[in-house]
TORPA-4810 file (N, C-alpha, C, O; in nm, 3 decimals):
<nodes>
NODE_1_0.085_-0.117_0.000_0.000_0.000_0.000_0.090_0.124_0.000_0.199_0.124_0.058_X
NODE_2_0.043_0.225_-0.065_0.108_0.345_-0.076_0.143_0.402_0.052_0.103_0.338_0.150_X
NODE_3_0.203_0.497_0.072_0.215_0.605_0.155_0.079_0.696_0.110_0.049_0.724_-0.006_X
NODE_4_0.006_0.734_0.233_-0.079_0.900_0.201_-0.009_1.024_0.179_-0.027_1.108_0.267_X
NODE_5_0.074_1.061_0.075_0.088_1.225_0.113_-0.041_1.331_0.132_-0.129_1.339_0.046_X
NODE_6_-0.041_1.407_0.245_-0.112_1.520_0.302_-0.093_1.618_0.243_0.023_1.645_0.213_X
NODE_7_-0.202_1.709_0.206_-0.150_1.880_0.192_-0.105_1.885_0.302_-0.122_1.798_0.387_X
NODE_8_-0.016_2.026_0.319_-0.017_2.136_0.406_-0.142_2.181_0.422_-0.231_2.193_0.339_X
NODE_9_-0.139_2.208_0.556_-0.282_2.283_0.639_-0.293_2.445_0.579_-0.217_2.539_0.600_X
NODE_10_-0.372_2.440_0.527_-0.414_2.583_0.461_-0.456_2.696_0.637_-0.506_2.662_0.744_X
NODE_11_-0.398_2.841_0.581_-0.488_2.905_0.686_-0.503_3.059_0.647_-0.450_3.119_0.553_X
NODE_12_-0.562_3.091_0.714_-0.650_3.229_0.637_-0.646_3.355_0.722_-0.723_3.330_0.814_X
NODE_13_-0.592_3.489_0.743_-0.606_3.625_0.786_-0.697_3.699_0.734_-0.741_3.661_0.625_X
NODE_14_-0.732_3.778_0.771_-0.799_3.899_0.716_-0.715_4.024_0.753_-0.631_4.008_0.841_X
NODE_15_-0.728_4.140_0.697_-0.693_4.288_0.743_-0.725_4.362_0.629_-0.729_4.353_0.507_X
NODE_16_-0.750_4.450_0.734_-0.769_4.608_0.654_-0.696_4.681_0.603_-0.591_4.722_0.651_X
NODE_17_-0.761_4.721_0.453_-0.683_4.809_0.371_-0.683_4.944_0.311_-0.800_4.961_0.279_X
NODE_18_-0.648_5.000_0.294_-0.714_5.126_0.186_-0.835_5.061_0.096_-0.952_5.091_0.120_X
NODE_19_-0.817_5.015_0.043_-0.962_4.919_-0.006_-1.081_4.828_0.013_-1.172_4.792_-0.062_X
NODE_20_-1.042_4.798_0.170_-1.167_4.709_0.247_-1.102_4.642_0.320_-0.983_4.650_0.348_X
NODE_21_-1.173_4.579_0.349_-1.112_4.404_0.453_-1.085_4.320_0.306_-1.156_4.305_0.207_X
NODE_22_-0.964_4.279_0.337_-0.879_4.145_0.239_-0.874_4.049_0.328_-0.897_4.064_0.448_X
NODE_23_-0.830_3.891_0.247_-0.813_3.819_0.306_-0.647_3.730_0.232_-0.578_3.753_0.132_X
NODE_24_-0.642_3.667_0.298_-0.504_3.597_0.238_-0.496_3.466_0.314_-0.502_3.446_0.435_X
NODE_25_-0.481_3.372_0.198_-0.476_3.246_0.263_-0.363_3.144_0.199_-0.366_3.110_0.080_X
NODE_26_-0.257_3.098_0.299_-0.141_3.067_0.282_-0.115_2.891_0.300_-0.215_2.820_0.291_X
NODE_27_0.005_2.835_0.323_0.012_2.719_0.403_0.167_2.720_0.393_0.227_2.783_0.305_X
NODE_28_0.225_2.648_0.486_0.386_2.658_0.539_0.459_2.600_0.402_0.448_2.530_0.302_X
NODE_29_0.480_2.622_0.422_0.615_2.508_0.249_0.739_2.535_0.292_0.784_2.649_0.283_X
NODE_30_0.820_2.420_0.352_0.940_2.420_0.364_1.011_2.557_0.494_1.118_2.613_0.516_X
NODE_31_0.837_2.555_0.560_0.914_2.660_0.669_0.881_2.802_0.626_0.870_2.896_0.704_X
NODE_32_0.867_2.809_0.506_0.789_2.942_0.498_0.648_2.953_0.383_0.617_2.859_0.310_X
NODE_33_0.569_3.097_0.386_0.447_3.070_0.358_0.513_3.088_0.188_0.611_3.131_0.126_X
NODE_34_0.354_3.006_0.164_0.287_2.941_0.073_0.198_3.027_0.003_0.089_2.971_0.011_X
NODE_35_0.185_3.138_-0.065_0.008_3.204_-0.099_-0.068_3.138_-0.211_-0.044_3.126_-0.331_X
NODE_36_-0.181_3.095_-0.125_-0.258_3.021_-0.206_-0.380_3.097_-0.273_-0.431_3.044_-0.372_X
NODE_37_-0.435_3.224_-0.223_-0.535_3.310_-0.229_-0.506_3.446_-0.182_-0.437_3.465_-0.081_X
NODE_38_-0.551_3.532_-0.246_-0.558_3.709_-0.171_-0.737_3.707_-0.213_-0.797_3.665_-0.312_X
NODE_39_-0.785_3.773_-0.083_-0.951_3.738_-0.100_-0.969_3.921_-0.070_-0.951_3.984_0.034_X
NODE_40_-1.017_3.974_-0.226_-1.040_4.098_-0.237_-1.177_4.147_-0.131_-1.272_4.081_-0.089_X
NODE_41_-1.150_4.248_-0.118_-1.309_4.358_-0.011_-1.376_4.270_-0.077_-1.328_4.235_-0.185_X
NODE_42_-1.519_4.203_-0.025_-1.695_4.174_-0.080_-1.734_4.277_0.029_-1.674_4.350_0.107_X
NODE_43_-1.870_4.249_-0.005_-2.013_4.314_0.046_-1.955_4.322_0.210_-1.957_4.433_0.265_X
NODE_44_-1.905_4.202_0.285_-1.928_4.195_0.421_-1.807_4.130_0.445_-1.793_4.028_0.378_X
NODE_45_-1.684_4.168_0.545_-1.591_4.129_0.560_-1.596_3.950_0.618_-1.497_3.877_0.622_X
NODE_46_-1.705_3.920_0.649_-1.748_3.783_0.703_-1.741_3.714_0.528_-1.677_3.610_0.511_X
NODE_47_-1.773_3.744_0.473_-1.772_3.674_0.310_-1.650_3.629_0.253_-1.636_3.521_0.197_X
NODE_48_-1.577_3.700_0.266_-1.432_3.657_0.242_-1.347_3.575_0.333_-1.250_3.520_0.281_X
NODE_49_-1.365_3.562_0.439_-1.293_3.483_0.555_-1.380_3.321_0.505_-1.334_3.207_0.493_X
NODE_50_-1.546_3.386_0.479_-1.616_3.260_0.440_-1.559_3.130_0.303_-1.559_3.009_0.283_X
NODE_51_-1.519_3.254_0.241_-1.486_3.198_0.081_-1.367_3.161_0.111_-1.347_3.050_0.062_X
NODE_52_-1.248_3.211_0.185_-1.158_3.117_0.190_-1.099_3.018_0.290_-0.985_2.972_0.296_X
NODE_53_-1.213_2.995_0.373_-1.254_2.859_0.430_-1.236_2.743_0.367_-1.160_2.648_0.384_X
NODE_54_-1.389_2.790_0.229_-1.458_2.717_0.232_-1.373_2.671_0.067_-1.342_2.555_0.039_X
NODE_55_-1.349_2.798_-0.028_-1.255_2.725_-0.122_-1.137_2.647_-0.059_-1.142_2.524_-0.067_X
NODE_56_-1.036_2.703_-0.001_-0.914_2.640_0.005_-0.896_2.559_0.233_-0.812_2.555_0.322_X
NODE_57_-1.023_2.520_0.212_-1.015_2.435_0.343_-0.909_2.514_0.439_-0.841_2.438_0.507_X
NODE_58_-0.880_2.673_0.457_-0.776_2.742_0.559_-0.891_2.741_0.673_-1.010_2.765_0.652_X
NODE_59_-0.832_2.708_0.804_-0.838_2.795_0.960_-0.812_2.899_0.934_-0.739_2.936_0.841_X
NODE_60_-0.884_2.982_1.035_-0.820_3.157_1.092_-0.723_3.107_1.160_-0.724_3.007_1.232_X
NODE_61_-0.589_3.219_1.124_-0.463_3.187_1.226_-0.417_3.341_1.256_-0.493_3.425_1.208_X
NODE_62_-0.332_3.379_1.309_-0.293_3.528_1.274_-0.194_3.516_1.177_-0.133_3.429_1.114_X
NODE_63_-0.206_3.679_1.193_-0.061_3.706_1.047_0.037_3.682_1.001_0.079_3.680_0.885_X
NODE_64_0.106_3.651_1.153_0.260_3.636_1.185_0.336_3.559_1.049_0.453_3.600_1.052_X
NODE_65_0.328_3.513_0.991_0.395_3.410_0.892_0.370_3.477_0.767_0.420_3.419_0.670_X
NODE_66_0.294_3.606_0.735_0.295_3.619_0.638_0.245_3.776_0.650_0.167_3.830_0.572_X
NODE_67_0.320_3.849_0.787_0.296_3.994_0.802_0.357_4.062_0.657_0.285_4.140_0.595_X
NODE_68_0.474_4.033_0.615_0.522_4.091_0.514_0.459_4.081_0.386_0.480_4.175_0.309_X
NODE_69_0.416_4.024_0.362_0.289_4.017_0.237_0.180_4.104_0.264_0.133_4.192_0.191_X
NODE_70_0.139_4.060_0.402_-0.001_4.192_0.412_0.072_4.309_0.457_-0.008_4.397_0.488_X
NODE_71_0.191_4.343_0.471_0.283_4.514_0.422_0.237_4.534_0.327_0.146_4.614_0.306_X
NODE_72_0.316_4.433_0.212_0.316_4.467_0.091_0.215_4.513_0.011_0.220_4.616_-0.056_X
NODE_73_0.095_4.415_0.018_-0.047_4.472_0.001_-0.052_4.552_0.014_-0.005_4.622_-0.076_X
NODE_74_-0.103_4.612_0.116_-0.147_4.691_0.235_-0.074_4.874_0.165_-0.124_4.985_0.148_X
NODE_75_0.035_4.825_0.148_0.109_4.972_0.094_0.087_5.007_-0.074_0.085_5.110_-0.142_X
NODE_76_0.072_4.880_-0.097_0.050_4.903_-0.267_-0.091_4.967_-0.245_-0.106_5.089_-0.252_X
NODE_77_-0.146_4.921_-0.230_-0.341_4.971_-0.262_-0.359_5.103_-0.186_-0.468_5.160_-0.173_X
NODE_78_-0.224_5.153_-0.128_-0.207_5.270_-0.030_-0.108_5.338_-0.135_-0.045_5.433_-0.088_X
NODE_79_-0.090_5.317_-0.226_-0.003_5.419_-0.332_0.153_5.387_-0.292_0.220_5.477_-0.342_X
NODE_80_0.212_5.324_-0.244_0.326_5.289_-0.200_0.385_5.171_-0.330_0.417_5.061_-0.285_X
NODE_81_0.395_5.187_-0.446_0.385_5.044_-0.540_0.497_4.958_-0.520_0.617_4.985_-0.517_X
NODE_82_0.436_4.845_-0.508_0.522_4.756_-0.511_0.507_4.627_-0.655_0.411_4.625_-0.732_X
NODE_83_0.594_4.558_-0.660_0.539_4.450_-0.785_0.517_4.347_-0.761_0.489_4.261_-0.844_X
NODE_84_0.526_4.321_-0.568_0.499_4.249_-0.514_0.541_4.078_-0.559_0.490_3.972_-0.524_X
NODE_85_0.650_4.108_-0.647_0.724_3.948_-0.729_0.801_3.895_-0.635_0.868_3.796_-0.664_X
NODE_86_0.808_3.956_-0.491_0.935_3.862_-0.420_0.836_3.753_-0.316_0.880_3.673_-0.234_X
NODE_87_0.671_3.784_-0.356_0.604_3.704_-0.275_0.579_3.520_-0.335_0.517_3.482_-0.434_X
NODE_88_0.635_3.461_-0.260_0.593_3.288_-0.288_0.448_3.273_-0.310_0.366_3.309_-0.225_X
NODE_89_0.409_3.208_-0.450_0.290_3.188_-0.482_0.269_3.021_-0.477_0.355_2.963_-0.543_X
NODE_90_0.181_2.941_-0.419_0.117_2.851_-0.481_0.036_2.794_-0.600_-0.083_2.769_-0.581_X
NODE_91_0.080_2.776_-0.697_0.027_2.744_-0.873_-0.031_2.623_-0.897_-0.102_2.597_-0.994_X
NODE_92_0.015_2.507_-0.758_0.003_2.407_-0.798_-0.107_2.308_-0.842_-0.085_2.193_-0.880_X
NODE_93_-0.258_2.381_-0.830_-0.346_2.346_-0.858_-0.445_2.395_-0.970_-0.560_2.362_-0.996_X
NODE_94_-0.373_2.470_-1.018_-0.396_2.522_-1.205_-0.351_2.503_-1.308_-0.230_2.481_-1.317_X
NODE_95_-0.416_2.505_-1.398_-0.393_2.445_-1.473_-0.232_2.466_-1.572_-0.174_2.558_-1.513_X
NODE_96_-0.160_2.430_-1.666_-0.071_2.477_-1.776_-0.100_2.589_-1.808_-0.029_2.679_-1.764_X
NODE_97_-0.225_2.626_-1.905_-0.271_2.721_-1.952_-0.252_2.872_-1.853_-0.197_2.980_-1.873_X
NODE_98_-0.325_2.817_-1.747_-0.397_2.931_-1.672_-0.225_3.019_-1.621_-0.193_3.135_-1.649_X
NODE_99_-0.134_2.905_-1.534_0.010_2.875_-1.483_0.078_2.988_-1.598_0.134_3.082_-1.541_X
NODE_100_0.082_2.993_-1.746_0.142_3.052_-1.801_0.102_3.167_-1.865_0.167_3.245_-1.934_X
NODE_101_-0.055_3.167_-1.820_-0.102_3.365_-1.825_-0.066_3.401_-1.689_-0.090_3.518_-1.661_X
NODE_102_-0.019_3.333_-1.603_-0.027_3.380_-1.499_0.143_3.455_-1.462_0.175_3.565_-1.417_X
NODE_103_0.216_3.347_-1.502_0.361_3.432_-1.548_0.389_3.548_-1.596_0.475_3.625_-1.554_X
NODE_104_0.285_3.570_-1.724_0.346_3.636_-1.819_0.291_3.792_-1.748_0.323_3.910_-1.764_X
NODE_105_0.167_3.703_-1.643_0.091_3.893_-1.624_0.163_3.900_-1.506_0.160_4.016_-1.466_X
NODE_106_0.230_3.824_-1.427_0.304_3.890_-1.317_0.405_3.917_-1.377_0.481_3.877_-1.289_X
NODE_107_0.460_3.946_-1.442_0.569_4.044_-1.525_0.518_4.188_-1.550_0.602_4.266_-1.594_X
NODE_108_0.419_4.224_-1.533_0.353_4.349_-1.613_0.361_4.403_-1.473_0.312_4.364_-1.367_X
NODE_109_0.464_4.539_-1.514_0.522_4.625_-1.407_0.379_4.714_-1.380_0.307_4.762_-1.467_X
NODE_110_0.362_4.723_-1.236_0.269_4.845_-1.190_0.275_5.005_-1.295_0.364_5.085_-1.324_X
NODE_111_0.136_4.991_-1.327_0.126_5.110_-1.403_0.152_5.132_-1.576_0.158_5.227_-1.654_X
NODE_112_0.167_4.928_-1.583_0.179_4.922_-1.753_-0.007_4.818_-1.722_-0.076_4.789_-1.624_X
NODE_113_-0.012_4.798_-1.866_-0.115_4.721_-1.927_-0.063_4.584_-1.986_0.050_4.549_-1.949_X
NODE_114_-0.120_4.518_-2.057_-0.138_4.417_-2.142_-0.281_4.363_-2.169_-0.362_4.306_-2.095_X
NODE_115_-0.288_4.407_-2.323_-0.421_4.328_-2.361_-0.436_4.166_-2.350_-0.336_4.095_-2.340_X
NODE_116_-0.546_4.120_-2.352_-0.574_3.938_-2.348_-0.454_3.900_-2.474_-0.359_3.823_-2.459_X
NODE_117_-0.495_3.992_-2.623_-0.424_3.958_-2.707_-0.275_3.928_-2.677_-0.220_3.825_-2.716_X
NODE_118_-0.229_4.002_-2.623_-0.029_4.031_-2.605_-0.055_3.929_-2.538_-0.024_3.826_-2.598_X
NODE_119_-0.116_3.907_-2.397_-0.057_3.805_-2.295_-0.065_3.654_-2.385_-0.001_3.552_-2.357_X
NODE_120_-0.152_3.670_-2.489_-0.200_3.556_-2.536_-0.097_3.504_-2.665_-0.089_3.385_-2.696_X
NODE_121_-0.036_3.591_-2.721_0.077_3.590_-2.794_0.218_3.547_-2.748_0.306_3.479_-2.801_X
NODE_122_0.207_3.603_-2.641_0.357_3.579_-2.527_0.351_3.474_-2.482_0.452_3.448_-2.416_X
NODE_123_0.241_3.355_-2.486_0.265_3.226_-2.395_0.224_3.126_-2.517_0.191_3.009_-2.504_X
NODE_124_0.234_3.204_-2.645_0.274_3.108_-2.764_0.110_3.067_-2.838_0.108_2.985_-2.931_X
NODE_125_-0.046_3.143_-2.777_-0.167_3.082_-2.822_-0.182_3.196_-2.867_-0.211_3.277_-2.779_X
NODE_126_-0.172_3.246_-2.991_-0.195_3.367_-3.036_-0.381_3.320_-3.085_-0.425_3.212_-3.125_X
NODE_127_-0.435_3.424_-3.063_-0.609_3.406_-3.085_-0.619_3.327_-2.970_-0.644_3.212_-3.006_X
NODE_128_-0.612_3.336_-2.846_-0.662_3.301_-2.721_-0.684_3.391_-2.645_-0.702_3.377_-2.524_X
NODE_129_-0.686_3.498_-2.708_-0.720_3.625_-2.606_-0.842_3.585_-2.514_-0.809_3.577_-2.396_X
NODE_130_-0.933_3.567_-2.532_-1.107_3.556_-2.446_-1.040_3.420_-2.380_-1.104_3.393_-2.278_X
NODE_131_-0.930_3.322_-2.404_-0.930_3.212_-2.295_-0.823_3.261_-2.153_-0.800_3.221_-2.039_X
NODE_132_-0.776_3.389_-2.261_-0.698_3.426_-2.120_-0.728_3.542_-2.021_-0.667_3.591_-1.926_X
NODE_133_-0.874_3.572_-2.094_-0.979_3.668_-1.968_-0.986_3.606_-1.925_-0.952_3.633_-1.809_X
NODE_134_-1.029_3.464_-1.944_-1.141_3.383_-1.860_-1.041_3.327_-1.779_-1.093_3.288_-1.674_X
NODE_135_-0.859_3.296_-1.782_-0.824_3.208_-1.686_-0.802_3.362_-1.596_-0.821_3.362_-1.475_X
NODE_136_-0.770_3.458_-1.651_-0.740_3.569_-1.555_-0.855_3.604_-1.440_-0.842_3.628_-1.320_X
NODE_137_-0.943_3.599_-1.504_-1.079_3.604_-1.425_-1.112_3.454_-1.325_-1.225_3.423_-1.288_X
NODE_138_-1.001_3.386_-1.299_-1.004_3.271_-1.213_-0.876_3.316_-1.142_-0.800_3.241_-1.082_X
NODE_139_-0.864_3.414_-1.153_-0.693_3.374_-1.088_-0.723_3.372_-0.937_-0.807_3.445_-0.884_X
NODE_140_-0.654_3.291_-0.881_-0.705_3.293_-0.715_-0.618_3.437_-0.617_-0.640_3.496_-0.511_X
NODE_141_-0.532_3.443_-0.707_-0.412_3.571_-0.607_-0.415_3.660_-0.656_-0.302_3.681_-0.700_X
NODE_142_-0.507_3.769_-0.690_-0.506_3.887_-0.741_-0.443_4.019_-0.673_-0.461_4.033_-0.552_X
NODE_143_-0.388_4.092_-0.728_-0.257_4.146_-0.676_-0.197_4.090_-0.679_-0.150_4.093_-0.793_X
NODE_144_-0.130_3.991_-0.597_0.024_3.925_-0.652_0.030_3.883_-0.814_0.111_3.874_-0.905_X
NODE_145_-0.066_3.868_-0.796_-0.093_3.810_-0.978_-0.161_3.900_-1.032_-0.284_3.899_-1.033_X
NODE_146_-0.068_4.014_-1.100_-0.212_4.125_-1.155_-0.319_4.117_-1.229_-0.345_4.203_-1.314_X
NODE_147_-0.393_4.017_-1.209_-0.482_4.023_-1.327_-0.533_4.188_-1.397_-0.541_4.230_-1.512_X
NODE_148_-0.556_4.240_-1.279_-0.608_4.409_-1.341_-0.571_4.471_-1.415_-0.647_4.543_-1.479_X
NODE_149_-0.436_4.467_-1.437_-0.355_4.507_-1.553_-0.346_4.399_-1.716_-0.275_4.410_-1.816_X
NODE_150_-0.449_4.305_-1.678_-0.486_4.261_-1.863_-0.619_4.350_-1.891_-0.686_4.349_-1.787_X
NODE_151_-0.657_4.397_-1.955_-0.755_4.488_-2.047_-0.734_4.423_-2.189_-0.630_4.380_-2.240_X
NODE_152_-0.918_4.429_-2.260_-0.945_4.393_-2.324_-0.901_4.527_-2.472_-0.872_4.646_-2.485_X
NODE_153_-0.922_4.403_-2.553_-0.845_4.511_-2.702_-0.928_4.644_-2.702_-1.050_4.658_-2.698_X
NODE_154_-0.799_4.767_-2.709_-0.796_4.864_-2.745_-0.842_4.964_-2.613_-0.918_5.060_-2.602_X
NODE_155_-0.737_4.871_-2.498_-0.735_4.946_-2.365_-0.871_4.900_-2.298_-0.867_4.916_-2.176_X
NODE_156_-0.990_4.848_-2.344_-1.134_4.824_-2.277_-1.066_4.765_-2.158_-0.952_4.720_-2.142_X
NODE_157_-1.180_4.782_-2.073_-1.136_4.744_-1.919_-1.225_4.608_-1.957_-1.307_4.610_-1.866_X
NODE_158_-1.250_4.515_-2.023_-1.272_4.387_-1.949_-1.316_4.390_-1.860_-1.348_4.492_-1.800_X
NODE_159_-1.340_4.233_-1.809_-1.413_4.232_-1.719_-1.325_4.242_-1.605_-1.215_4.297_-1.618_X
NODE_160_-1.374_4.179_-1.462_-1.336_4.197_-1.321_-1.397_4.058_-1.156_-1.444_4.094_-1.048_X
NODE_161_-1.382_3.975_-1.183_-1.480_3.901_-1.081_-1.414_3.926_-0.933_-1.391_3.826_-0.866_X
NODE_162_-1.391_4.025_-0.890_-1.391_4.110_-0.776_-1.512_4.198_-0.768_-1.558_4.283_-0.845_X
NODE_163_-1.570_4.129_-0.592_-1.671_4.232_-0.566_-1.699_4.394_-0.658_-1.592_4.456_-0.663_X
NODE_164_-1.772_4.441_-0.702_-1.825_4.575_-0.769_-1.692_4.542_-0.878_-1.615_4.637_-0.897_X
NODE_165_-1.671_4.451_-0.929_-1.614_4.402_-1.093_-1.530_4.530_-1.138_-1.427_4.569_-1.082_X
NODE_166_-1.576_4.576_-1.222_-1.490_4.644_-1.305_-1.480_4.822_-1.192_-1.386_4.898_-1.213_X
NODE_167_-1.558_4.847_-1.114_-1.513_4.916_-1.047_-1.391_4.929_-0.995_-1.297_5.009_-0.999_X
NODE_168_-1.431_4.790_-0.926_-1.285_4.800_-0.837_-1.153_4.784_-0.925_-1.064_4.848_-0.869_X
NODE_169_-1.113_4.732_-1.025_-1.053_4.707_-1.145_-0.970_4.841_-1.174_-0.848_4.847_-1.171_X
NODE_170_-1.065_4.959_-1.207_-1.027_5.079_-1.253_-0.965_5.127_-1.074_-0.848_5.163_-1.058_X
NODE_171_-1.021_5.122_-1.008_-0.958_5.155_-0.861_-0.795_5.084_-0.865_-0.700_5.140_-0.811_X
NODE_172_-0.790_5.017_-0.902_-0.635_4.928_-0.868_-0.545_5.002_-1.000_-0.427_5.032_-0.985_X
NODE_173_-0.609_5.022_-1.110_-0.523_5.102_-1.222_-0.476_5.228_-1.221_-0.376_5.268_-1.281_X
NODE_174_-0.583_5.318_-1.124_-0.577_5.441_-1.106_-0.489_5.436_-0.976_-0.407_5.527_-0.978_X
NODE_175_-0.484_5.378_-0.892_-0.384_5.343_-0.776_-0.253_5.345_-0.807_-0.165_5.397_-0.739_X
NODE_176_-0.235_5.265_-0.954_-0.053_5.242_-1.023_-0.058_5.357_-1.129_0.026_5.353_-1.219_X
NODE_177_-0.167_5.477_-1.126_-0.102_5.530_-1.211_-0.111_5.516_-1.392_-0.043_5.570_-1.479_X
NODE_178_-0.190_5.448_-1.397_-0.219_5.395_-1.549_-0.296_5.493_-1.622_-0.404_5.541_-1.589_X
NODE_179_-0.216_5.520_-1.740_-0.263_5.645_-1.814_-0.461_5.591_-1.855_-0.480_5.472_-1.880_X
NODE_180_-0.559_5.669_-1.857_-0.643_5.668_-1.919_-0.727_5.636_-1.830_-0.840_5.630_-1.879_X
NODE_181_-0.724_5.601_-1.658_-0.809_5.559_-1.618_-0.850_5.627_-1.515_-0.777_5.618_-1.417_X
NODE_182_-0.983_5.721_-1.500_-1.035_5.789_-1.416_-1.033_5.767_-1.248_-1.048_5.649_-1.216_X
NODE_183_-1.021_5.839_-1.165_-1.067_5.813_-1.001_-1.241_5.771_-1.011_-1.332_5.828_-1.071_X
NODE_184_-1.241_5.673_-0.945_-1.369_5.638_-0.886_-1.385_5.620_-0.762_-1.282_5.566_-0.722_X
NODE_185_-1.472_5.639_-0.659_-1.474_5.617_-0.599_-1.546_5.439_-0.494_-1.646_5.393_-0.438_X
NODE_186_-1.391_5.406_-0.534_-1.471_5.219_-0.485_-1.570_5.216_-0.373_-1.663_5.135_-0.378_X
NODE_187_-1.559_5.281_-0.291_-1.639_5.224_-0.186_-1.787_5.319_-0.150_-1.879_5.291_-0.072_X
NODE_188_-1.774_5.409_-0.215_-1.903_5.501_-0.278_-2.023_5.438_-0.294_-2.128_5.454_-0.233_X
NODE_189_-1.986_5.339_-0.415_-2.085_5.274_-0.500_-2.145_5.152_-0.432_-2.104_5.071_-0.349_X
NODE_190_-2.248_5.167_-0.493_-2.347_5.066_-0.407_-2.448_4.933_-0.546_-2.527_4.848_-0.504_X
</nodes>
């Protein structure tokens, strides 16, 4: 009979940001954290602690293991930019596809763009643009993984599956500075 290998025990923080209550949910790897999720502001800070329960099986733990990530956050969405690339991501449960839009958009320096098209060219599926909204629009680590910075052809903001969608979207662009994109006010809107 085999051996069982175990995950690592997933676990989950919340804190407050210039942008709402976040959440972040990690697990140890080799002694240090793991990010498996960044869980953007919803409706009710209870929703997000909920969702990453309940997606990635985390306990509430405190911060301690992964205070420097919620800095990093925490200062970016506070105008402080960071590119946030020195943070350890967990990939290991996505797919090829998704794994290599996911590369190519954590390369895209705070305050640049990339259309679906480019990212979709750069990982060799040229005419996969709409498959690489759709894996971007799954990405589980947003911010560390910019999805916000892919926009649809000819600068369109695309979509957003963060609470108030494309709101908050233009909030994170106008944060880095990205030519063309107005102040809104995220937490205004209802």
């Amino acid at each position: 009979m085999a051996a069982r290998i175990l995950a690592p025990m997933a676990h989950y923080t919340l804190f407050d940001s210039a942008i709402g209550t976040c959440g972040l949910a990690w697990h140890d790897h080799d002694s240090s954290p793991r990010i498996l999720a960044v869980g953007l502001p919803e409706r009710r800070p209870d929703a997000v602690a909920r969702r990453l329960a309940r997606v990635y099986g985390a306990t509430p733990a405190a911060s301690g293991p992964v205070a420097d990530v919620v800095a990093g956050i925490c200062g970016h969405v506070s105008g402080t930019i960071d590119d946030l690339r020195w943070v350890d991501v967990d990939l290991d449960s996505v797919t090829d596809f998704d794994r290599a839009v996911y590369h190519v958009t954590r390369r895209i320096d705070p305050g640049r763009t990339l259309s679906y098209g480019e990212v979709a060219r750069q990982i060799g599926h040229p005419g996969a643009a709409q498959a690489v909204g759709q894996a971007l629009g799954r990405n589980p680590i947003p911010l560390i993984i910019p999805c916000h910075r892919g926009l649809g052809a000819g600068n369109s903001i695309g979509g957003f599956s963060a609470f108030r969608g494309t709101a908050t979207k233009r909030a994170l662009l106008e944060i880095e500075g990205v030519a063309g994109f107005t102040h809104q006010a995220l937490f205004g809107l209802d």
